[in-house]
C-alpha positions, 0 to 999 in steps of 0.5 A: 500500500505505501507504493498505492500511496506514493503514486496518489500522491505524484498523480493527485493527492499532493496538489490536493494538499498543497491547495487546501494547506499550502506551505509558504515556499517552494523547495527548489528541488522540486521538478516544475513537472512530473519526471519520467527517468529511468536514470534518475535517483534519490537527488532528484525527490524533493528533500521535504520527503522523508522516512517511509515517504522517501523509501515509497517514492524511491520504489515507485521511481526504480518501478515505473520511473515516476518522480514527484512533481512541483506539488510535492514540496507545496503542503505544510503537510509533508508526505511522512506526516501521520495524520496526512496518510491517514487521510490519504489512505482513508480516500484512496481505500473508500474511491478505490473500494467503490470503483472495485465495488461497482466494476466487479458487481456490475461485471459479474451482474451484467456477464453471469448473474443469473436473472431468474433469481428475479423470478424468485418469490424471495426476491426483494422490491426494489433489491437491487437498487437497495442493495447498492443504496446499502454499499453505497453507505456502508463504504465511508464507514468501512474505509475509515475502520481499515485505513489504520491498518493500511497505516501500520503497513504504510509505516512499516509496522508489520510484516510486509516484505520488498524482495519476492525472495526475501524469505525464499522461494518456497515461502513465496509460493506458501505465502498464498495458500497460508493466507487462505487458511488463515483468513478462512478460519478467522472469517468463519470464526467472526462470521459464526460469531456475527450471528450470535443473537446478541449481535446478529440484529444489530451488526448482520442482519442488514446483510441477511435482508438479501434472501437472494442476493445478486452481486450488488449484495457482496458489500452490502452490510453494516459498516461495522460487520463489513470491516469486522470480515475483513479483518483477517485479511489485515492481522495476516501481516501482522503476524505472518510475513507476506510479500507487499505487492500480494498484499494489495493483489490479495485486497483486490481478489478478496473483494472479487471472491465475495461478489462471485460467490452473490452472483448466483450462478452455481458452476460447479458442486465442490465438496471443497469450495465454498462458492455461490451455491454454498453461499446462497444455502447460508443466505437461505438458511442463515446458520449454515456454511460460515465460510469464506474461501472453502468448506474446511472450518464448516466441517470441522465446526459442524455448520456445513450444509451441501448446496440442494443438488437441484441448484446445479440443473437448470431444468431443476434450479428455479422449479416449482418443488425446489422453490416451494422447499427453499421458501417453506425452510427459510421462513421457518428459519427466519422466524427463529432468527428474527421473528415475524419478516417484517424486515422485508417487503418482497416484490411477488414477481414469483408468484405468477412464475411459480404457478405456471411451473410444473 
């Protein structure tokens, strides 16, 4: 991330800072425009940055020949300062994680959502526009709950290594199923802990509105809830060495990975992963298939529930005798959890559908 953050600032942030909090001089180190130079070193970055700063905008330039530009010496908020890479790294994760949000959603809706899940009884008024409504004011609260972490790796408190090599080369390719483990055993943890019904109504019942999501649906939670399932992903640096370029790969297939497994079409049946088909069981059925990644920690804590076979034929998926056994579960099930379903106000698109099916 502190690479992300060197080369928002050459492209925008530091003219953003220089506006709103100008410094009282220009350093006359600063290029008049941005350098592209391969021969160019450390003499040719403005002496204001420093520190971590300095060693970011070292990477960026050995990397794809960036300096910074005139603007870099125009803030009395230099790029090392603390509070001004929070700040920066708050915007950056919230437009960065609604640009993701809103391309992957809308690739996945458009490419491979399955659009009878419309004729679904329950379907949602209004789902799709609510679900996104909920992203929309969920991805502020969520951004500002994760930059801290960015931070610490921003200034250099965990474990994030430069070389790809740096800790050999079978770690380097352990790294990866590693993180999968981890993450994947703390989500289901924090996820099974979600549904305690002491928390369950405050923090991820926003999330379970959606009886069948589409992708749109993958980041539409409580701010608190969405951060809190993400955690792992951030304590994994922490506590592990993990090579800094995967750390921002793994940021962006984490957010891809939960909009696949909302998109509704079940591809493949696997006993291992935990994709839609198993998604949508936990969606219909709330205490099953915690998971994120794989069906492991679900078997091994007792809530795994394989995906109704019928989901995996199209001639089967949207019948009339699968859809009549998933609503009379769920709404036993939602009963238990929530009481009465008051919370939702279903479209009844399906009723007419589901009359007309053998």
């Amino acid at each position: 991330m502190d690479i992300v953050l060197s080369l928002c600032d050459t492209l925008f942030l530091d003219r953003f800072y220089a506006t709103v909090l100008p410094a009282t001089k220009l350093s006359s180190s600063s290029p008049d425009v941005f350098a592209y130079s391969k021969n160019a070193n450390v003499s040719g970055i403005p002496s204001s940055i420093e520190g971590h700063a300095l060693n970011s905008a070292v990477q960026l330039e050995q990397l794809i020949g960036l300096l910074p530009g005139k603007y870099a010496d125009l803030s009395m908020l230099a790029r090392d300062d603390a509070a001004r890479q929070f700040f920066s790294l708050f915007l950056i994760t919230w437009v960065f994680g609604c640009l993701l949000y809103f391309i992957s959603s809308t690739l996945s809706y458009i490419f491979v959502f399955d659009k009878d899940t419309f004729k679904h009884p329950k379907f949602l008024k209004n789902q799709i526009r609510q679900e996104i409504w909920v992203s929309v004011k969920s991805h502020p609260g969520m951004s500002l709950l994760t930059a801290p972490f960015f931070l610490a790796e921003v200034r250099g408190y965990t474990l994030l290594f430069d070389g790809a090599h740096d800790y050999g080369k079978f770690y380097f390719f352990f790294q990866f199923p590693l993180f999968l483990l981890f993450t994947d055993g703390l989500i289901y943890l924090i996820h099974r802990g979600l549904h305690h019904p002491s928390i369950y109504r405050y923090l991820h019942k926003s999330h379970h509105k959606w009886i069948m999501p589409s992708p749109y649906a993958s980041h539409a939670f409580h701010p608190v809830d969405g951060w809190a399932q993400s955690l792992p992903y951030h304590l994994f640096p922490l506590v592990l060495p993990l090579w800094k370029y995967a750390y921002v790969g793994l940021f962006v297939f984490v957010n891809i990975w939960t909009v696949m497994i909302h998109d509704g079409e079940y591809v493949a049946n696997s006993p291992i992963i935990n994709g839609a088909a198993c998604h949508t069981m936990h969606h219909l059925y709330f205490n099953y298939n915690y998971g994120q990644f794989t069906t492991l920690w679900d078997r091994l804590g007792g809530s795994y529930r394989p995906p109704n076979l019928e989901l995996f034929y199209k001639e089967t998926k949207m019948s009339k005798d699968e859809i009549d056994k998933q609503v009379k579960e769920m709404e036993q099930m939602v009963k238990e959890v929530e009481g009465d379903d008051t919370f939702r106000e279903y479209a009844g698109n399906g009723d007419a559908e589901l009359r007309k099916r053998k």
